[in-house]
C-alpha positions in Angstrom: -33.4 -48.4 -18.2 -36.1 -46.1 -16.2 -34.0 -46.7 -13.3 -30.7 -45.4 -14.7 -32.6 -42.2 -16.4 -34.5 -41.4 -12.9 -31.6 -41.5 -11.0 -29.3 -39.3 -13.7 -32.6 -36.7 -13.6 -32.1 -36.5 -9.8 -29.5 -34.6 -9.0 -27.5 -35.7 -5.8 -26.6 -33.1 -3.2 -25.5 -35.3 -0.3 -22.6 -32.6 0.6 -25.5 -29.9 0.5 -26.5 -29.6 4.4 -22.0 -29.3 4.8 -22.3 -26.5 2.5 -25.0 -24.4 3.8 -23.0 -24.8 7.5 -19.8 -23.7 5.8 -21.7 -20.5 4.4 -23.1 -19.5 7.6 -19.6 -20.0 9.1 -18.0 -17.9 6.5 -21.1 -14.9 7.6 -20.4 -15.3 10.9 -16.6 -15.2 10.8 -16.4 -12.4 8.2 -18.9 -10.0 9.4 -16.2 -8.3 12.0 -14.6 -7.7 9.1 -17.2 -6.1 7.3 -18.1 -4.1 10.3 -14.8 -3.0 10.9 -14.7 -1.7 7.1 -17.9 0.3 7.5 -16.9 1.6 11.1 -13.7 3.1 9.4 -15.7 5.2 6.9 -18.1 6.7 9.7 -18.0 9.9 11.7 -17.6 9.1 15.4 -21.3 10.0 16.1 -22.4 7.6 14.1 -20.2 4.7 15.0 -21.6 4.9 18.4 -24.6 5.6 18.0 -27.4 3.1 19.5 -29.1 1.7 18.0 -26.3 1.1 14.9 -26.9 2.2 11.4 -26.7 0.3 8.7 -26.8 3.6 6.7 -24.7 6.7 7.1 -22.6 9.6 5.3 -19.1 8.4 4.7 -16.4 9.7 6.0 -12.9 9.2 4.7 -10.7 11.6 6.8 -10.1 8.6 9.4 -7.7 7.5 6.9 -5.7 10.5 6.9 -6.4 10.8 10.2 -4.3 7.9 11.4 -1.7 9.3 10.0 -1.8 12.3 11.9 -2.5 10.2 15.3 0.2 8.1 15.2 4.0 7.5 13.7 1.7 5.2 11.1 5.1 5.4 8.9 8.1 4.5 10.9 5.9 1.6 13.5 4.6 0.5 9.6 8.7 -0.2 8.8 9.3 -1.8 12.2 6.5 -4.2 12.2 7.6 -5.4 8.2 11.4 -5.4 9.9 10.4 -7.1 12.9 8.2 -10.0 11.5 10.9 -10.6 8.7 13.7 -10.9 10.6 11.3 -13.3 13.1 10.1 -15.5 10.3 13.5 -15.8 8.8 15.1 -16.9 12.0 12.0 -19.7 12.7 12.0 -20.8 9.2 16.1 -21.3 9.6 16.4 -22.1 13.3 13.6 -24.7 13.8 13.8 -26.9 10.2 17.5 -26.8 11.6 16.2 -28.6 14.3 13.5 -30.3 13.6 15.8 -31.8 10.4 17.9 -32.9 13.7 15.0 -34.7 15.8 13.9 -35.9 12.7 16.9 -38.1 10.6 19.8 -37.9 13.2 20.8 -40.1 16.0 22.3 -38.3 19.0 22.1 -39.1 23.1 19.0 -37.8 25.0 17.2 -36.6 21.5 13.7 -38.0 22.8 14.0 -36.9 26.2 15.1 -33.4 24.4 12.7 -33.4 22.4 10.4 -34.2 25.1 11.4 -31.3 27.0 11.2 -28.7 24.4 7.6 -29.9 23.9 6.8 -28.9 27.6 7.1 -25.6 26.5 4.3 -25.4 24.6 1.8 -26.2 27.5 3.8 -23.0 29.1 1.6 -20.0 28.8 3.6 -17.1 27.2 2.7 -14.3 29.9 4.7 -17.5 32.4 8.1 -16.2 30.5 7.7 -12.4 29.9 9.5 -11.3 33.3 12.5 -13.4 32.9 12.4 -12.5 29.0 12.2 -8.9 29.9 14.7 -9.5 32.8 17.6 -10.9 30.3 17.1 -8.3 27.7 17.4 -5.6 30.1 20.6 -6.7 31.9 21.7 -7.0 27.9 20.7 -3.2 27.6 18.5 -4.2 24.5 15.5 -2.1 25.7 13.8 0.0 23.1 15.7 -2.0 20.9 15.0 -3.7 17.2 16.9 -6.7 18.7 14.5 -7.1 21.7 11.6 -7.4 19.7 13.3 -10.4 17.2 15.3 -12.1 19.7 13.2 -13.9 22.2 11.4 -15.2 19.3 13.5 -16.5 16.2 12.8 -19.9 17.4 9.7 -21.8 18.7 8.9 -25.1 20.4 5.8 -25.1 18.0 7.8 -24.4 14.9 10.1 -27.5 15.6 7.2 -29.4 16.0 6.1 -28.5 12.9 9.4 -29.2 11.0 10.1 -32.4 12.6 7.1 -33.9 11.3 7.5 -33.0 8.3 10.6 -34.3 7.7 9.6 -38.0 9.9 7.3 -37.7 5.9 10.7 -37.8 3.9 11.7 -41.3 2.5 14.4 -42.7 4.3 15.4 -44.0 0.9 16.8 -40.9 -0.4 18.4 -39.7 2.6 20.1 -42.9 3.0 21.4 -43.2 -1.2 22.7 -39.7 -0.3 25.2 -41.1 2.6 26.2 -43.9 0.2 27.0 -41.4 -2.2 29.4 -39.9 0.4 26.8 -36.4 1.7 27.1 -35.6 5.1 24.6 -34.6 7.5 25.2 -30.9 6.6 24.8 -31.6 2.2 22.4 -33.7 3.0 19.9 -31.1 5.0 20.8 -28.1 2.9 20.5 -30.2 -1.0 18.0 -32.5 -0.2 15.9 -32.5 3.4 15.1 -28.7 2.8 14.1 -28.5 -1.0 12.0 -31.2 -0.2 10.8 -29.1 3.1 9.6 -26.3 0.7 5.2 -26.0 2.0 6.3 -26.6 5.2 8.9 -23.9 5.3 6.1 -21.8 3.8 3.6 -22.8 6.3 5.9 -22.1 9.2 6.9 -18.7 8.0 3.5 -17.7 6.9 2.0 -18.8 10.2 5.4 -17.1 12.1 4.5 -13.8 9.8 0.8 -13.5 11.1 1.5 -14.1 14.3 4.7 -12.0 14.8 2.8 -9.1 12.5 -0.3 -9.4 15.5 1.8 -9.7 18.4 0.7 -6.8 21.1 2.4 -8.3 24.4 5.9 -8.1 24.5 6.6 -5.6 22.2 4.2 -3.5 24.6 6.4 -4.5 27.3 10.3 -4.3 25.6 9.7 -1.0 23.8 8.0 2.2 25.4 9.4 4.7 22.6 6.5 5.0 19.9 9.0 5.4 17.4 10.8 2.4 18.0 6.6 0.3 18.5 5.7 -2.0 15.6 2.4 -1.1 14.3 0.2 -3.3 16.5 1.1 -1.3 19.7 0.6 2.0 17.9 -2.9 1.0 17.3 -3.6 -0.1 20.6 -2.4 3.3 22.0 -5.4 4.7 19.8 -7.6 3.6 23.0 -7.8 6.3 25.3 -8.9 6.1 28.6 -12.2 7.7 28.5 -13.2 8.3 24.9 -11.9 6.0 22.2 -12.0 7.0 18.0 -13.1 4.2 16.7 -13.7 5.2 13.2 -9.8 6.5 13.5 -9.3 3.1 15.5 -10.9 0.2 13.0 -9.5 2.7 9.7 -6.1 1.8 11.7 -6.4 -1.5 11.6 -7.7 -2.4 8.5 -4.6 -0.4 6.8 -2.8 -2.5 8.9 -4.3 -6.1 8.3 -3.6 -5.6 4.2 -0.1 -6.7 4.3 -1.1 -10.5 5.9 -4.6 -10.8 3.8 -2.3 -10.3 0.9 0.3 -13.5 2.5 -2.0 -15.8 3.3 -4.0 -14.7 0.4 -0.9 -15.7 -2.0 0.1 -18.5 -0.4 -2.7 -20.2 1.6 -2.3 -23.4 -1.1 1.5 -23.9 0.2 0.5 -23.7 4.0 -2.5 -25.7 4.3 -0.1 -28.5 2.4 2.0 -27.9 4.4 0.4 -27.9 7.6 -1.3 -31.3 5.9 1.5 -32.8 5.4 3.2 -32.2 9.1 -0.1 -33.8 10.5 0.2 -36.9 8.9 2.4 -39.2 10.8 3.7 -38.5 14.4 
């Protein structure tokens, strides 16, 4: 009896030493963040200033500022364009296909299959010339199109898809050819309500990614009104003096939109992601 009350007085924190390690990762990870937020509320004295203050006057004109600096407003509408039209087309394109190398029998789908997974130990800069080469010869420069094109499907993204569906019980797939469904009824009534997180973790991850990407549009498009957002806020750098109250107020306006997403839906992708993991 003594035993059993000293032990319930003694209150077990075995997961206490994983906890204090997940704190200090959190600090460490979100301080930028924090920075950034206090940098874009500073003059431009004090943001360079050395040694920094932790203290200073605040300054809110670098949010109108931006606004003045750059076409905030139209490159605003072409990144929300761009990465919608991107994660539709990856969210429809590769469960397509990975709904294909998943459930259907075909000639050469592993050595298919194999060969679109090469391309992910491709680094991206390795395709930008003959990318850039194809869409010039299609006289898509400076071009909505160029930006969504060379990217509403990804090797990663079927990946993804395929193992989620390899997850699906063959059961149900195979009462629904009994019952007379083909392939096509089959992916679009069953297979894809059932592919629900990892449709959302593909398009959520195909959002961020698409809303941060800096490379190619920098290379497609050189007209600032036709630049998603990410380019117009690189442009902010000059070449001798850079505002980087003007710069970090810039970039917090613009990483709103996908703290929001993943904010909303970080449940549905980590389940997602989970779930795709399982079983190869």
């Amino acid at each position: 009896m003594s035993n059993t009350l000293k032990h319930r007085s003694t209150p077990a924190r075995p997961h206490l030493g994983v906890h204090i390690l997940l704190i200090l990762g959190a600090v460490v990870m979100f301080s930028p963040f924090i920075w950034e937020m206090l940098t874009s509320i500073r003059s431009y004295q004090d943001s360079i200033a050395v040694p920094p203050k932790l203290f200073a006057p605040i300054v809110l004109d670098n949010y109108a500022a931006v606004f003045t600096s750059t076409p905030f407003g139209p490159q605003l509408m072409n990144s929300v364009v761009m990465t919608l039209l991107r994660t539709l087309g990856q969210v429809l394109f590769c469960t397509a296909a990975g709904f294909a190398f998943a459930r259907l029998r075909f000639p050469g789908r592993n050595v298919i299959f194999a060969v679109l997974l090469s391309a992910l130990m491709l680094p991206t800069e390795l395709l930008l010339l003959s990318q850039f080469q194809i869409i010039q010869s299609l006289g898509l420069v400076n071009s909505m199109a160029a930006l969504v094109l060379p990217s509403v499907v990804s090797a990663f993204g079927v990946f993804l898809m395929r193992q989620f569906f390899m997850q699906l019980p063959e059961d149900v797939l195979e009462a629904a050819r009994i019952d007379g469904a083909n392939a096509f009824q089959i992916f679009f009534r069953i297979a894809m309500p059932l592919a629900t997180n990892g449709m959302l973790a593909l398009g959520i991850l195909t959002a961020i990614w698409s809303w941060n990407d800096l490379l190619w549009p920098l290379i497609v498009n050189s007209d600032q009104d036709k630049m998603p957002l990410s380019v117009g806020l690189a442009s902010l750098s000059g070449q001798y003096i850079t505002n980087y109250p003007v710069l970090m107020a810039g970039s917090l306006l613009a990483s709103i939109p996908m703290l929001i997403l993943f904010i909303a839906f970080q449940r549905s992708m980590i389940a997602g992601i989970a779930a795709g993991a399982v079983k190869g």
